[in-house]
C-alpha positions as CSV (number, residue, x, y, z in Angstrom):
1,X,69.3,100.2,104.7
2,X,70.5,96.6,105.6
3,X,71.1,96.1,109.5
4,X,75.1,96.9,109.9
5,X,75.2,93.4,111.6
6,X,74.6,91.2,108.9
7,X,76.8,93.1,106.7
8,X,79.7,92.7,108.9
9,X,79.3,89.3,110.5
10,X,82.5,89.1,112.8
11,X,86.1,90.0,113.4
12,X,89.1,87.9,111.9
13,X,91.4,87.4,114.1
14,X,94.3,85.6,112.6
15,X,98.4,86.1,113.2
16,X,98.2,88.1,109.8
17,X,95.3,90.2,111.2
18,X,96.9,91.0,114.0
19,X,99.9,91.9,112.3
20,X,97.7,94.8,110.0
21,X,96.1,96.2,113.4
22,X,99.9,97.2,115.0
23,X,101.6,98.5,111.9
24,X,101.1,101.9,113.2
25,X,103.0,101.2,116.1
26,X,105.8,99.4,114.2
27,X,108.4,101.9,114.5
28,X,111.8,99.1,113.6
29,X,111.7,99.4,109.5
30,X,111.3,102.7,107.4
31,X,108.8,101.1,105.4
32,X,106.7,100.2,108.4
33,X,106.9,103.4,110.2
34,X,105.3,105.2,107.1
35,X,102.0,103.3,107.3
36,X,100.0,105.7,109.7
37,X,96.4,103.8,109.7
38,X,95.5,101.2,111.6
39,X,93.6,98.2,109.6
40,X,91.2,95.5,110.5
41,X,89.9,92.6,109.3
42,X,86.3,91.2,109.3
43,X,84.5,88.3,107.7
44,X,81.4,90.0,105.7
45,X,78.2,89.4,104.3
46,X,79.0,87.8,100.8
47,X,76.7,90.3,98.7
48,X,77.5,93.7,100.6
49,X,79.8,95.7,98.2
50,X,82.5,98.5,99.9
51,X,80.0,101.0,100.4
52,X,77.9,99.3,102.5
53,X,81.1,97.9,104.6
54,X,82.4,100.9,105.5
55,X,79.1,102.4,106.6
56,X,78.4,99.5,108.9
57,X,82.0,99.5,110.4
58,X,80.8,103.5,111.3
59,X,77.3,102.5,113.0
60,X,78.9,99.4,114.7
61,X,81.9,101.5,116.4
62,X,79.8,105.0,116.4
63,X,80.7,104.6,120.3
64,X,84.5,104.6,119.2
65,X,84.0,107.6,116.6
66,X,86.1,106.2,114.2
67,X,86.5,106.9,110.3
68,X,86.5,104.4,107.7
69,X,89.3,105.5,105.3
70,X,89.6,102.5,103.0
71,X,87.8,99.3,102.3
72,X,89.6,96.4,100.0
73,X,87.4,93.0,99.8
74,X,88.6,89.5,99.0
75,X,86.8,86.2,98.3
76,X,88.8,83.2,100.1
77,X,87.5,80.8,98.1
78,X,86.9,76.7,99.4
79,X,89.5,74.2,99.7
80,X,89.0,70.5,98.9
81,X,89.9,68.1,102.5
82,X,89.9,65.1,103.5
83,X,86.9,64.5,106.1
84,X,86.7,61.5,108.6
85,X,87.6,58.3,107.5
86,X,89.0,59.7,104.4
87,X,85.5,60.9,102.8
88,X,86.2,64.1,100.8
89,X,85.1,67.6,102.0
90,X,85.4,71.3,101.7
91,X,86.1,74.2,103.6
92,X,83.3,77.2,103.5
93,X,84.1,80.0,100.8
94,X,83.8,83.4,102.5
95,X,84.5,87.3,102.0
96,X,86.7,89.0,104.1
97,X,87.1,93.2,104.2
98,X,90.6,94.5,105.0
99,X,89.5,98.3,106.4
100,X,91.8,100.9,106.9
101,X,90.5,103.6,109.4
102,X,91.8,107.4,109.3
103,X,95.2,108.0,111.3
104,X,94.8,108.1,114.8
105,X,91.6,106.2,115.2
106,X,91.6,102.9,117.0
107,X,88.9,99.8,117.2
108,X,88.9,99.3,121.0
109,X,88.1,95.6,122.1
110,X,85.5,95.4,124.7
């Protein structure tokens, strides 16, 4: 088994992200106040497939005791930008894993 660190590299923490993690507490529309799981976003390893994601989120947060309910993947791909002095660039192309933990469980941050 692949160490759960290089499978999940880091958190994303982005407005969007943070907007996922308090649904659960979002209590002002009826559509909100259905969603009962909490989800989380992390940037992973490029090759690791859902499986693999989920288990790692387990042995990272075993301290937490949390339950991986769902795993959904997306590749951001690169974007063409403009560089200093106008020389052409791209952005790096990564994989991000939106997990939904079982209701009631919480990632903690330390």
């Amino acid at each position: 088994m692949k160490d759960p660190f290089s499978i999940v590299k880091e958190r994303y923490i982005t407005e969007k992200a943070t907007v996922l993690e308090s649904l659960h507490t979002a209590k002002s529309n009826k559509s909100l106040s259905r969603c009962e799981n909490p989800k989380y976003v992390f940037i992973v390893d490029s090759k690791a497939n859902k499986q693999e994601i989920a288990a790692a989120v387990e042995a990272i947060y075993s301290s937490q005791n949390i339950k991986v309910a769902c795993v959904n993947t997306i590749h951001v791909k690169s974007k063409a930008t403009n560089r200093r002095r106008g020389r052409p660039g791209r952005t790096v192309a990564f994989k991000k894993a939106i997990v939904t933990l079982e209701p009631g469980d919480l990632i903690e941050s330390v």
